[in-house]
N, C-alpha and C positions, 0 to 999 in steps of 0.2 A: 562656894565653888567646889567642883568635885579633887580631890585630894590628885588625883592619878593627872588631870586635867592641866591642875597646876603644875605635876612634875612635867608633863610633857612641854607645855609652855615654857618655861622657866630651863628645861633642857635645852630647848629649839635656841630662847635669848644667848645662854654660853656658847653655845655652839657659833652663832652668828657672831658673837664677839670674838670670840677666836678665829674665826674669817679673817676680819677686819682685819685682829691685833697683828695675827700673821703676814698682810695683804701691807701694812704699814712699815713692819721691821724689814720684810723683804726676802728674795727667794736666798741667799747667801747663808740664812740663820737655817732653812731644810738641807742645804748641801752638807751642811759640817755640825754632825754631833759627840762635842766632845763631853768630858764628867760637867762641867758647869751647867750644858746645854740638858743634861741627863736631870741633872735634881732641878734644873726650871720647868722641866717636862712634868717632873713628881711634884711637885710644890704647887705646879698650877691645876694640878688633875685635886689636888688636896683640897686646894682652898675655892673652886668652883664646885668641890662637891655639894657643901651646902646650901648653895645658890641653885641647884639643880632639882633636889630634892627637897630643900626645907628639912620641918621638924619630922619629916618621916623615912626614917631610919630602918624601916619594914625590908625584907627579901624582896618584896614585889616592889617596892619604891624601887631600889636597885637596879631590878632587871627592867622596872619601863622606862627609867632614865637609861640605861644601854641599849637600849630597843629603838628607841628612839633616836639617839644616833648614830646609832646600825643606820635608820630612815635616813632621816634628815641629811649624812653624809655619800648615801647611794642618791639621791634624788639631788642633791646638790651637783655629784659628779656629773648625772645625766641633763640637766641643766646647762653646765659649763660645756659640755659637748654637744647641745642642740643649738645655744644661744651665743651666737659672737659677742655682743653685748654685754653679755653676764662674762664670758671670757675674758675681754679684753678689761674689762672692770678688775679683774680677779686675779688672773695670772699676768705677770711681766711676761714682757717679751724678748727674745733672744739680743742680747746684746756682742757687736763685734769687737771685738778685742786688736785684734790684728788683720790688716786686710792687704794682701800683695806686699809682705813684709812693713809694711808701718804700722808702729802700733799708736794705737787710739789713745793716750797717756788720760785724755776726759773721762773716756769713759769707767778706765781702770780705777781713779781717782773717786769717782762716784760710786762704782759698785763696792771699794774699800778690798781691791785686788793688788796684792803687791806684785811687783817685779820678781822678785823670786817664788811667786806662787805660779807665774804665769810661765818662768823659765822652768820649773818644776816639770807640770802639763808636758810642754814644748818637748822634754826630756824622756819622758814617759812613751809618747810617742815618737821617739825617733830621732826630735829633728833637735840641733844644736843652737842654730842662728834664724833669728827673727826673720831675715830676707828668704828662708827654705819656707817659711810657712805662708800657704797662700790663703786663709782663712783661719780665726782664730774665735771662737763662739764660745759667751757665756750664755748659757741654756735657760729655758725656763725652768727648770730641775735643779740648776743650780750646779751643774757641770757645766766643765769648760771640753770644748770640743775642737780638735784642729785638724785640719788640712790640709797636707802640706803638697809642696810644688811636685815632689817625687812620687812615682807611680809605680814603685815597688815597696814603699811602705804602708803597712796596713793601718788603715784609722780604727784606732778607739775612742774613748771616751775618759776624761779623766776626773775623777771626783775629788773634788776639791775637800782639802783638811788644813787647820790652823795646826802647825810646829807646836809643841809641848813651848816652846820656849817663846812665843810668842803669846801666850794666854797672859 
């Protein structure tokens, strides 16, 4: 088999494994990167490299394994945005947190949201007490998004991060 053939092969496999292994841990691990999140990012760029390229260690092995998913990463994006299918396979979907001041304590429980991450958000934006928020959204980004009942406070967006004290 042709050498460059194999990297690209063998680029495309990582790459789709990392789909997956991402699509399995879930969107909460893209919202929050903290140092642990840093050297698993390094560790795994490490240890896929040789799975990528094999024994060829060449400048051009290099560059056609980053070319290729330069590819593979633009043609997947535009995939995900032609193909509901491929979407809804891929990315989760918006989960609600709070809705007309009750909060969803399931859902919190499952996405692994504490209470004071969620009063955090709530604070950021304005609002003090669960019953001011008329919508409370875990995003597919992995932000939390709210809404509250008052129509003179401005919605943002709040990105979610794990307390030092909490790792």
């Amino acid at each position: 088999m042709n050498p460059y053939l194999d990297i690209v092969l063998r680029s495309i496999a990582v790459y789709l494994f990392m789909v997956i292994a991402l699509r399995i841990f879930g969107k909460k691990e893209l919202s929050q990167l903290n140092s642990s999140d840093i050297i698993l990012i390094l560790l795994i760029s490490n240890s896929v490299q040789n799975a990528m390229v094999g024994p060829n260690t060449s400048l051009l092995g290099g560059i056609t394994a980053a070319f290729v998913l330069f590819i593979i990463n633009f043609l997947f994006k535009k995939t995900i945005l032609k193909s509901t299918f491929v979407k809804n396979l891929i990315l989760d979907k918006p989960e609600i947190l709070i809705h007309d001041g009750k909060t969803e304590y399931d859902t919190l429980a499952k996405l692994g949201i504490t209470s004071d991450e969620l009063e955090e958000a709530m604070r950021e934006h304005g609002v003090l007490k669960y019953d001011e928020v008329k919508l409370a959204m875990f995003e597919t980004d992995g932000n939390i998004s709210i809404i509250s009942g008052k129509e003179n406070l401005k919605h943002t967006k709040h990105k979610r991060r794990i307390h030092k004290s909490l790792n």
